[in-house]
C-alpha positions as CSV (number, residue, x, y, z in Angstrom):
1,X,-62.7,-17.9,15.5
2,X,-63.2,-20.9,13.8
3,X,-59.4,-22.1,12.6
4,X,-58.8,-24.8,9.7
5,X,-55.8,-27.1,10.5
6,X,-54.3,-29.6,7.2
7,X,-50.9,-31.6,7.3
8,X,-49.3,-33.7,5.1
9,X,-51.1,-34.1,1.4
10,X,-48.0,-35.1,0.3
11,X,-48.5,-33.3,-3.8
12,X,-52.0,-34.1,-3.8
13,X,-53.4,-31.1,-5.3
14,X,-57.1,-29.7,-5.1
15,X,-57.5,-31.2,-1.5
16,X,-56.4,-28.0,0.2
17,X,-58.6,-25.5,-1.6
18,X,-61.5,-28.2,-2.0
19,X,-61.3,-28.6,2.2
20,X,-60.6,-24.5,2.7
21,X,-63.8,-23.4,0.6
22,X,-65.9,-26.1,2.1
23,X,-64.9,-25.1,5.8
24,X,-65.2,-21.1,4.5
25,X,-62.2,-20.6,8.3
26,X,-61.5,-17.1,9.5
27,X,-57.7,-18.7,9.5
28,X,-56.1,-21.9,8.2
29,X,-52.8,-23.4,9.5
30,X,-51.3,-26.1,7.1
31,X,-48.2,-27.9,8.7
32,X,-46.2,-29.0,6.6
33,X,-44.8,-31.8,4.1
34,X,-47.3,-30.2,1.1
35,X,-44.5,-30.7,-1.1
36,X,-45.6,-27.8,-3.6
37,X,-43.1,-24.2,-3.4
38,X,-43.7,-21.7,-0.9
39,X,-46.1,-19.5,-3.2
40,X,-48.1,-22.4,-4.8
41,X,-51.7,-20.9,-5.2
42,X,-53.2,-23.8,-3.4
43,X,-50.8,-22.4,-0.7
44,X,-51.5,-19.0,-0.4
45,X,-54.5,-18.9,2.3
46,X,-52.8,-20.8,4.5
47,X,-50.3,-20.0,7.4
48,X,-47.6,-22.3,7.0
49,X,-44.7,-24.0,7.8
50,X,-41.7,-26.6,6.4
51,X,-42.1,-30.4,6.4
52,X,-39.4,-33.2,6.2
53,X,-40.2,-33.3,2.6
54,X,-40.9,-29.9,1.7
55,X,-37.6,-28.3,-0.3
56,X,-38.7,-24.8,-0.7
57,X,-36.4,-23.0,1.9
58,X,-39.0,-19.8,2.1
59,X,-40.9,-22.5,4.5
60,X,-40.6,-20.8,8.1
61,X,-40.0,-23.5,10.7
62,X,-42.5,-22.5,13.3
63,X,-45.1,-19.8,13.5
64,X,-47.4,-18.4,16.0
65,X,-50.6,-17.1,15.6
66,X,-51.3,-14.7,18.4
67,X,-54.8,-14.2,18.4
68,X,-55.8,-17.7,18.8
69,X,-52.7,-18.6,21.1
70,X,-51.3,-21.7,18.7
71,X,-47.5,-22.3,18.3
72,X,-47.6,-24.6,15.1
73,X,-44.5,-26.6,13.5
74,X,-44.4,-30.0,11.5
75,X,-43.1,-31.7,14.1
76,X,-39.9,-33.5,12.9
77,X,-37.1,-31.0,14.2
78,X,-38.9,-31.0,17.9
79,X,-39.1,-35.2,18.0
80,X,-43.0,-35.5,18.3
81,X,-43.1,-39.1,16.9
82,X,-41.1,-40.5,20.7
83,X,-42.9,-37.7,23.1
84,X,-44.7,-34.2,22.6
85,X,-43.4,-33.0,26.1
86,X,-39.9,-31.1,23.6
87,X,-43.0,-29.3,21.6
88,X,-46.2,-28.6,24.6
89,X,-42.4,-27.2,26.3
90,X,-41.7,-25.1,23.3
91,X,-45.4,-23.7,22.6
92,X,-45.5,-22.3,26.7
93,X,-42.4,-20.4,25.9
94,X,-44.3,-18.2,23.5
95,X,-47.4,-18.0,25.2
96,X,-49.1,-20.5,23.3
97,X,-52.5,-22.4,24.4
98,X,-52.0,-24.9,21.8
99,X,-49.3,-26.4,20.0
100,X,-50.1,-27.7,16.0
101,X,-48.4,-30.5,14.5
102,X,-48.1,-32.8,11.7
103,X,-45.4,-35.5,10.7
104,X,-46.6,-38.7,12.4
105,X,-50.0,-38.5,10.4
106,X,-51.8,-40.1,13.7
107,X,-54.9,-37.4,14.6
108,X,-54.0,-37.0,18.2
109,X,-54.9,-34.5,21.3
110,X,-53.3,-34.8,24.4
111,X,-52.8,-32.0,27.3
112,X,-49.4,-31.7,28.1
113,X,-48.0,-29.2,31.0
114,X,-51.0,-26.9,30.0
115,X,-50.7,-26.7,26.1
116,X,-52.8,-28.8,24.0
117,X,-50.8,-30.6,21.6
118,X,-52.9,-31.3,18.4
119,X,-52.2,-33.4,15.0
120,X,-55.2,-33.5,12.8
121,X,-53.6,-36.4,11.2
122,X,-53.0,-36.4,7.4
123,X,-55.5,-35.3,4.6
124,X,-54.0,-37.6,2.1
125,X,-52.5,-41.0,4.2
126,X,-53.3,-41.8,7.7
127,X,-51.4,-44.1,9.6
128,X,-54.4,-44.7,12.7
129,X,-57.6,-45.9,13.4
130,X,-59.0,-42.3,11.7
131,X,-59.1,-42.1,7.8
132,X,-57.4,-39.1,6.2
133,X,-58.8,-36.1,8.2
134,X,-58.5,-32.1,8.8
135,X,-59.4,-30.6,11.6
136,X,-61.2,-27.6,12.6
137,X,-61.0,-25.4,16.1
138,X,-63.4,-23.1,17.3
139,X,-61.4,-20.4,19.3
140,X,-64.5,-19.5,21.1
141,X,-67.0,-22.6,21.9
142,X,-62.9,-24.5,22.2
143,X,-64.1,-27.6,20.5
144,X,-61.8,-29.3,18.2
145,X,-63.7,-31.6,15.4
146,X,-62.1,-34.4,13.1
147,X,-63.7,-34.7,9.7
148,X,-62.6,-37.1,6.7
149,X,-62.1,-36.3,3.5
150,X,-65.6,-36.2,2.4
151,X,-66.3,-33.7,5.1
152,X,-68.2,-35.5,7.4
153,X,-67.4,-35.1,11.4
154,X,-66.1,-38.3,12.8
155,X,-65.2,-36.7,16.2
156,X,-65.6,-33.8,18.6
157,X,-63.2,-32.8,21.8
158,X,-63.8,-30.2,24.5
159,X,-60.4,-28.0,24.8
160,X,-61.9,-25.9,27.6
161,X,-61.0,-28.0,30.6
């Protein structure tokens, strides 16, 4: 299953569908800080969750999608920007095989007690040594690939091991 995963475009409008119809996913996780309400069209093929600056309160906090075993929040409420350990501990509790975040717009995997924990970084302002990037996870090959913007892959990571 090949899984889009967005965070943090911050009211820029377009990117999200322009980056969903190029990447054509079988699912699509954005986490948080969109800024638009809940139902926003450029919403509505995404699985999602609330940001720090997302105001609609129909924004779950968490969600998990089973079939692919990822726990996915924004990150904020579970402290992700000092460790990950409070989320990777979170995402085993439910079963989870990976744990999605946002917030600290730095693309970032690390394996933590078991659980991957992922940021694709921000579509819209980075704050590392990537540009703005999305990233995409393929459920069944398990490798993770960064692209930018302009939908070119800048990296590639092997989540089997």
């Amino acid at each position: 299953m090949k899984v889009l995963v967005i965070s943090d475009n911050h009211s820029e409008r377009n990117i999200l569908t322009e980056v969903y119809d190029t990447v054509k996913p079988d699912a699509a996780i954005h986490l948080g800080d969109s800024e638009f309400p809940y139902d926003d069209p450029e919403m509505e093929k995404f699985l999602r969750v609330t940001g720090n600056t997302d105001r609609d309160s129909n924004y779950p906090e968490t969600g998990l999608h089973e079939e692919t075993g990822m726990f996915y929040t924004h990150g904020h409420l579970f402290g992700i920007k000092s460790d990950r350990n409070t989320l990777a501990e979170k995402a085993a509790e439910t079963g989870a095989k990976y744990a999605l975040y946002g917030h600290s717009h730095v693309a970032k995997i690390e394996k933590i007690q078991g659980v991957y924990a992922i940021n694709p970084g921000s579509i819209t302002s980075s704050r590392n040594e990537y540009p703005e990037s999305y990233l995409v996870i393929d459920t069944d090959t398990k490798i993770a690939s960064y692209y930018n913007r302009k939908h070119k892959l800048m990296d590639e990571f092997n989540l089997g091991s």
